[in-house]
N, C-alpha and C positions, 0 to 999 in steps of 0.2 A: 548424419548431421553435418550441415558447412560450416565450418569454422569462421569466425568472426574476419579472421587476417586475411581470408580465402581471396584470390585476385582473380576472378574470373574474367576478366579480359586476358590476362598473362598466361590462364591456363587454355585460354582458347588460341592462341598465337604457340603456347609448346605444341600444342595436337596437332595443328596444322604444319608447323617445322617438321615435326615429327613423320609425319605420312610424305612429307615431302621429301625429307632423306630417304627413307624407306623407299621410296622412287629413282633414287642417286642424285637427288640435290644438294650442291653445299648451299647450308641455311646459314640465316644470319639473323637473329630477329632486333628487332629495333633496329632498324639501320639507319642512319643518321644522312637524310639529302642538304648538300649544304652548297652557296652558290655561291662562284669565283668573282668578284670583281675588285676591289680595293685589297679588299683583305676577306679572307673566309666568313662564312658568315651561315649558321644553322638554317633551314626555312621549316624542315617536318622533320617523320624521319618516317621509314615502312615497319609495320608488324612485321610481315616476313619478307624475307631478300632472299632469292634465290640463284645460283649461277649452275646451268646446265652444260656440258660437253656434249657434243653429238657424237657418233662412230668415226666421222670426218674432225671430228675436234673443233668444228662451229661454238660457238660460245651463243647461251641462252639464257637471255636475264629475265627475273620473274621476279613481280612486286604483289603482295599478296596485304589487303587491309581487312582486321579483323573486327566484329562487330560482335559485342557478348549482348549488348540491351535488347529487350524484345519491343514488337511493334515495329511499326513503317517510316517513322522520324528519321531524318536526315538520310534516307535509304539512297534519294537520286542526285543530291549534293555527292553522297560519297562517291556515286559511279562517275561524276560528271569531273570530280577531281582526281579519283584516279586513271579516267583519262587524260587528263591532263601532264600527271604527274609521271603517266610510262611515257611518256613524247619527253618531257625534261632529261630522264635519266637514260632514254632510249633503249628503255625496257622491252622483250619481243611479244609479251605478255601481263595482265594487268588481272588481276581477280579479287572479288568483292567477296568476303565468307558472314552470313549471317544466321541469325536462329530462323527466320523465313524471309523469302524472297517474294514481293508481291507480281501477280503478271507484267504489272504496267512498267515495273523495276529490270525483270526478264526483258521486256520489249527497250527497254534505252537501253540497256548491258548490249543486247545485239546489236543495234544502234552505233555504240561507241566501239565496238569492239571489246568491250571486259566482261569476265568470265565472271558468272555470279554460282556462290554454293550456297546450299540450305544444310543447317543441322544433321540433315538425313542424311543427306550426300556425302556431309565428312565422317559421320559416322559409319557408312557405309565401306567406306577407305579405309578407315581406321582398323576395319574387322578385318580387313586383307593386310594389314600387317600388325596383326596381333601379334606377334613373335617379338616384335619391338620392344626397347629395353621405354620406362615410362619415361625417363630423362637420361642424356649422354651431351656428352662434347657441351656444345655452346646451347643445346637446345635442352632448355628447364634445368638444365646442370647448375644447382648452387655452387659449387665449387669451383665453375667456372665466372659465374659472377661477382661473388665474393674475391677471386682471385684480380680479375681485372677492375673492380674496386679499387684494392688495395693500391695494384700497380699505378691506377691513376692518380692518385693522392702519392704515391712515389716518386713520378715523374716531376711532380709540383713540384717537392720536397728537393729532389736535386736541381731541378731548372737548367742543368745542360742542353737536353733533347727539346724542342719545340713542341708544345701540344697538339699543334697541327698536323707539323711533319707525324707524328704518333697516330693522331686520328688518319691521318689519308694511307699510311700504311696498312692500318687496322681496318678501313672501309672505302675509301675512297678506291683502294688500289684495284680492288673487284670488278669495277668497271673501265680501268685506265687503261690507255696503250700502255706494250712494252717497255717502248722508250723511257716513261713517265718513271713508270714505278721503278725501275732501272736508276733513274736519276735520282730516286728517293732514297734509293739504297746506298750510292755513291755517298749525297748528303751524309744519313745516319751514321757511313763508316769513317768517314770524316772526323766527324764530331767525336765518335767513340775511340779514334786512334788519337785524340788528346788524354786519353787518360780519366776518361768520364767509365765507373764505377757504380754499376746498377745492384741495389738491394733484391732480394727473392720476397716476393714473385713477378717484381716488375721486369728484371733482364728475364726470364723462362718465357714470358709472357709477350714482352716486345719481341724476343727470337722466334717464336712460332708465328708470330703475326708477318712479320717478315720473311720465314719462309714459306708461311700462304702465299703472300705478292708474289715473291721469286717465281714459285710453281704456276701460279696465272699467270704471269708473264712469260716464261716459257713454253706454255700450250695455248698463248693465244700467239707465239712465235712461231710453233711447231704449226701452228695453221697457217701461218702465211707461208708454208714452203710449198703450197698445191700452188699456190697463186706466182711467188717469188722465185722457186729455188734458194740454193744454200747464200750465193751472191748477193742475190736481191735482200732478200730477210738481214742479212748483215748490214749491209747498205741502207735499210731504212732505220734501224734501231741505231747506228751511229751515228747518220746525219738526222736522226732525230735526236740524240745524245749531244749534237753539237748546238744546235739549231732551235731545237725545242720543237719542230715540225720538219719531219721527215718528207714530206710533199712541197717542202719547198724551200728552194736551192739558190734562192737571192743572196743568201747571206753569207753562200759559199762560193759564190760567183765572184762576189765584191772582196771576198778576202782571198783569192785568185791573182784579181787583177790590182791590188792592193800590193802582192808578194811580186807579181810582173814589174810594177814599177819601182819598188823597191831595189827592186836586184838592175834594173835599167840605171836609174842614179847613181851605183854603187858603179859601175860598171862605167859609165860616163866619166866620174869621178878619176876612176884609174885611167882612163882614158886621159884626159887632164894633166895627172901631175906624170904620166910617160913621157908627155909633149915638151915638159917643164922641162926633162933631164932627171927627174926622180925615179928610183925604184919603184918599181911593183909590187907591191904589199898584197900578202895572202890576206885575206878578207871573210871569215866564215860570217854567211848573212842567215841571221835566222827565218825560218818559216811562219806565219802567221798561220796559216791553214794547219801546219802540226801542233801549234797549241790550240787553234779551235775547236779542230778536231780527234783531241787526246782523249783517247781509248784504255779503261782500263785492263790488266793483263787477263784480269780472271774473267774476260767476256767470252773466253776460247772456250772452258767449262759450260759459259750459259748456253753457248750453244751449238758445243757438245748433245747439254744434256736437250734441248729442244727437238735435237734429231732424234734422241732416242726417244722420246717421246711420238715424235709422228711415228716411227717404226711400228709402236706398239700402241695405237690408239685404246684399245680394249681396256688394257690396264691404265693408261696413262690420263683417260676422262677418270676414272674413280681414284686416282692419288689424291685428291683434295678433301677427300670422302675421308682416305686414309689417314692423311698427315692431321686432322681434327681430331679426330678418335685419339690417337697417341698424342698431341700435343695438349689438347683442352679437355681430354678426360685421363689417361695411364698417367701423363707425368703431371697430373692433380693429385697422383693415388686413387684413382678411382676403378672401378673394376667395370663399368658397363660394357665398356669397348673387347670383354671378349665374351660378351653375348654371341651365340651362333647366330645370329641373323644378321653379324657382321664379317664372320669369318671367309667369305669370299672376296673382302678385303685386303686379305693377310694371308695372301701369297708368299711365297720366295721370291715370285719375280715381280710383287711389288716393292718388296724391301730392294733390290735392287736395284731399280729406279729409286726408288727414297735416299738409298745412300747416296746417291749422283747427285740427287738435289740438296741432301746435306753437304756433300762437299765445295758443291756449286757456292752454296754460304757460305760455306767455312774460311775460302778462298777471296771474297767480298769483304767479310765481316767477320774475320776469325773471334774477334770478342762477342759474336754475339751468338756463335756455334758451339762456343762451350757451354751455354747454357742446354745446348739440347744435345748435350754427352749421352744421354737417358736411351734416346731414340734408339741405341743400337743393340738395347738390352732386351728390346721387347721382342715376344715371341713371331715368328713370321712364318709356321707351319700347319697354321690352322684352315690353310683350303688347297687343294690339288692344285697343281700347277696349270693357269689356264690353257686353252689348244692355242695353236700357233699360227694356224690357217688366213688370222688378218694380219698377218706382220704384213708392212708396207716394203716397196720396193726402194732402196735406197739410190734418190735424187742425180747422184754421184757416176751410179752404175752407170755405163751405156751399154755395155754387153748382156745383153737381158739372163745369159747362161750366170754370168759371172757372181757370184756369192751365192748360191743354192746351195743347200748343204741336203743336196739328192731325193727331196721329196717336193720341187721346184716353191717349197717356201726360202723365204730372206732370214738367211743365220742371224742370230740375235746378238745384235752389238755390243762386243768387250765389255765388263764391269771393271 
């Protein structure tokens, strides 16, 4: 019998999170698409949000819209906007889930490019990962919605933190460059080294949401090292740090030749009163370019932990997997997260990346690290150590011999 409260849209959007973790997606459901121009501003939001890692550490966004009503109503509206809507958020994938799919529905889906499912098909998925706990983390986890509830009505309550800055950490950041989310965290630590005092569960809740961004930002950093090297990736995330756009160098040009003229005047100047019969006066001229371009210390950590990441792509795609499970279900108190059909998660050698990237915070945002004190209590012995055969070669090397520790794989870098 269905209960009267039953949400069957809500329960159709956990199935599908669900099968999609189960696949190594981080889910996100209800995600909120909101659009920059004056000021933030809500337009929808998606059923499911999905963000994939490839073996190469590609990033793969996926927007998933769920349909519980039965009958063919609004079936080609929906495929026609969310095509629309993967080209806005520049989604790589876009899918339609309904109780039936009519042909003529199949035929625009191909059409547009969006993937349409029938009932059967997710139920089909579903039976392959039967093993699956019915709710965890963010997906159908009351205790994770109840919790960020509360937090959100707690953020009002103190009115330090901006609700924006909040929501783009907590959603926006998923799809942001490095540099962005980087500067979002500068922000937040800002703010929080005035003396701003977060109640429970809003600081547990704001720090895991923050060290979600951190870790996408550093594995969509460890991706530009195929492309950059370790120079280049440094060099885009600071002059994107300065700039606000890492591609483009006008406004480092002009604060260049801004500090050229500067130091010419000064210089003329002394030139001047030599002529006069005066002394020569030491004269320290400041830099413009060193305060446009100030860097903070704890950036050698981010990336640090970046490289360690491309090393280990294998483990370093499913940390996100990880750091949700112990953030929005173990330090909820809740127990799904050591279901076995997670424990390939919870390695040793993914707590050791874990702890990089909680230090990586700690170093940023020390007040916002102690709320996830927690992290280092939870168990990290529940799956064999993975093989070692993809560790990456490190960037640095030019001796191809040089770090093999004699089974011609790349020794695993220091913790």
């Amino acid at each position: 019998m269905v209960k009267d409260n039953f949400d069957k849209g809500a329960d159709l959007e956990r199935r599908v999170g669900r099968v999609e973790f189960g696949d190594g997606s981080l889910v996100r459901l209800r995600w909120p698409v909101v659009q920059h121009t004056n000021r933030r501003r809500l337009i929808t939001d998606v059923d499911v949000f999905t963000l994939d890692f490839d073996s190469r550490l590609r990033p793969s966004i996926g927007i998933i819209e769920c349909k519980s009503t039965r009958g063919r109503a609004g079936e080609h509206d929906r495929l026609l906007w969310l095509a629309g809507l993967r080209v806005l958020v520049r989604a790589s994938s876009a899918r339609l889930v309904r109780d039936a799919v009519s042909p003529e529905g199949r035929d625009l889906a191909r059409q547009l490019g969006v993937e349409v499912m029938a009932s059967r098909e997710l139920q089909r998925r579903e039976e392959s990962h039967g093993w699956l706990p019915y709710s965890f983390a963010t997906v159908g986890n009351e205790s994770y919605v109840s919790a960020t509830r509360e937090a959100d009505a707690q953020f009002k309550t103190v009115g330090s933190i901006p609700a924006d800055l909040v929501s783009y950490i907590r959603h926006d950041s998923l799809i942001s460059p490095p540099h962005r989310i980087l500067g979002s965290i500068l922000t937040l630590a800002e703010i929080l080294r005035e003396g701003v005092v977060l109640p429970q569960p809003a600081g547990m809740i704001l720090a895991a949401d923050t060290l979600v961004a951190l870790l996408v930002s550093a594995l969509r950093s460890a991706r530009r090292l195929d492309q950059l090297g370790p120079d280049g990736m440094r060099r885009e995330i600071e002059d994107g740090l300065a700039t606000g756009n890492p591609h483009d160098r006008s406004i480092i040009r002009i604060v260049d030749l801004a500090d050229r003229l500067l130091r010419e005047q000064i210089a003329t100047l002394q030139k001047k009163y030599a002529s006069a019969g005066a002394q020569p006066v030491e004269h320290y001229t400041p830099s413009l370019r060193e305060h446009v371009t100030f860097t903070p210390d704890w950036l050698t950590r981010f990336y640090d932990l970046s490289e360690r990441l491309w090393h280990r792509p294998d483990l370093a795609r499913e940390l996100p997997q990880t750091v949700d499970l112990i953030c929005y279900d173990a330090l909820l108190g809740n127990s799904n997260w050591k279901s076995q059909a997670f424990s390939h998660l919870f390695s040793l050698e993914h707590r050791q990346l874990l702890v990089v990237a909680v230090d990586t915070l700690r170093a940023a945002a020390p007040e916002l690290a102690s709320y996830l004190s927690g992290i280092l209590d939870i168990s990290f012995n529940m799956a064999p150590v993975p093989p070692r055969n993809v560790v990456r070669r490190n960037p640095l090397i030019k001796d191809s011999n040089e770090g093999d520790d004699g089974d011609g794989t790349q020794q695993e870098l220091p913790v």
